[in-house]
N, C-alpha and C positions, 0 to 999 in steps of 0.2 A: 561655277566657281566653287570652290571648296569652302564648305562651311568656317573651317576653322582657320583660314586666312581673311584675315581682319586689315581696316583701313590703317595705316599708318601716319598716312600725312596728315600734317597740320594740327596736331593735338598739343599738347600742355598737360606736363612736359612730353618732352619729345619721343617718338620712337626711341628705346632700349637696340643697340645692337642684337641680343638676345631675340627679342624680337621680329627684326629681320631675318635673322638666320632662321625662328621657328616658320616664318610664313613662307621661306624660302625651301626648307623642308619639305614640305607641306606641297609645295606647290611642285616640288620633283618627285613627291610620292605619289601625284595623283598622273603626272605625264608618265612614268614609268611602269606605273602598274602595282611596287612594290614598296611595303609597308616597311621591309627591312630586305635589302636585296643579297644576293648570297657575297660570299667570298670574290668568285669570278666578277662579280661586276659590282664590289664595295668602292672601288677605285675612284669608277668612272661617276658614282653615282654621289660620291664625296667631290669630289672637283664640280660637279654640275651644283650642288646644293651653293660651294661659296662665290662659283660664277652669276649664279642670279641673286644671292647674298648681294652680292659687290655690284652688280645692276639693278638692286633696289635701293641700294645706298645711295648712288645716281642720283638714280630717279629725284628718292625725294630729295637731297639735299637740290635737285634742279628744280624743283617748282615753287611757283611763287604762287601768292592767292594773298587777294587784300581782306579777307573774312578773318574774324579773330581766331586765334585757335580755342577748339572745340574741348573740353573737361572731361576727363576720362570716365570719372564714377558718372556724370549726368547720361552719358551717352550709353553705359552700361546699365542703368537702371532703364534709360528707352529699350535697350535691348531685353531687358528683363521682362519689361512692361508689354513688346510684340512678342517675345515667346509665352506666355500667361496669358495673352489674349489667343494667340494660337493653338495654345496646346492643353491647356487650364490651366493651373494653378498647381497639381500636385500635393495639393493638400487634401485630396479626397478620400 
């Protein structure tokens, strides 16, 4: 999976539209190969980014889950906290 597609569901507050769209980005730059794809195929590759835009919108507005939603800043310092243990610190 692509590092920089992040969980969306079930957080407080909620997934940003913007958001969708970056992880949907994200997820047609890594199936297509191209980070920016040329003219010939800007097209196809804009129509795909809001087709799965618009299937993750779906998605999560379809699931349910009885867990609370999860806190944006706590779950970003866990993530802070396993890349610092993985990687150091960066303060060195």
């Amino acid at each position: 999976m692509c590092r920089n597609i992040r969980t969306l569901f079930n957080f407080a507050p909620p997934a940003t539209e913007l958001e969708i769209r970056d992880a949907s980005l994200q997820f047609v730059r890594k199936l297509s190969g191209f980070a920016v794809p040329s003219k010939a195929n800007e097209a196809a590759f804009d129509a795909a980014v809001e087709e799965v835009a618009a299937a993750a919108r779906r998605l999560i507005g379809g699931l349910v889950t009885t867990a609370p939603p999860k806190d944006r800043e706590t779950e970003a310092a866990r993530a802070r906290a396993r890349s610092a243990r993985r990687f150091g610190s960066g303060a060195d």
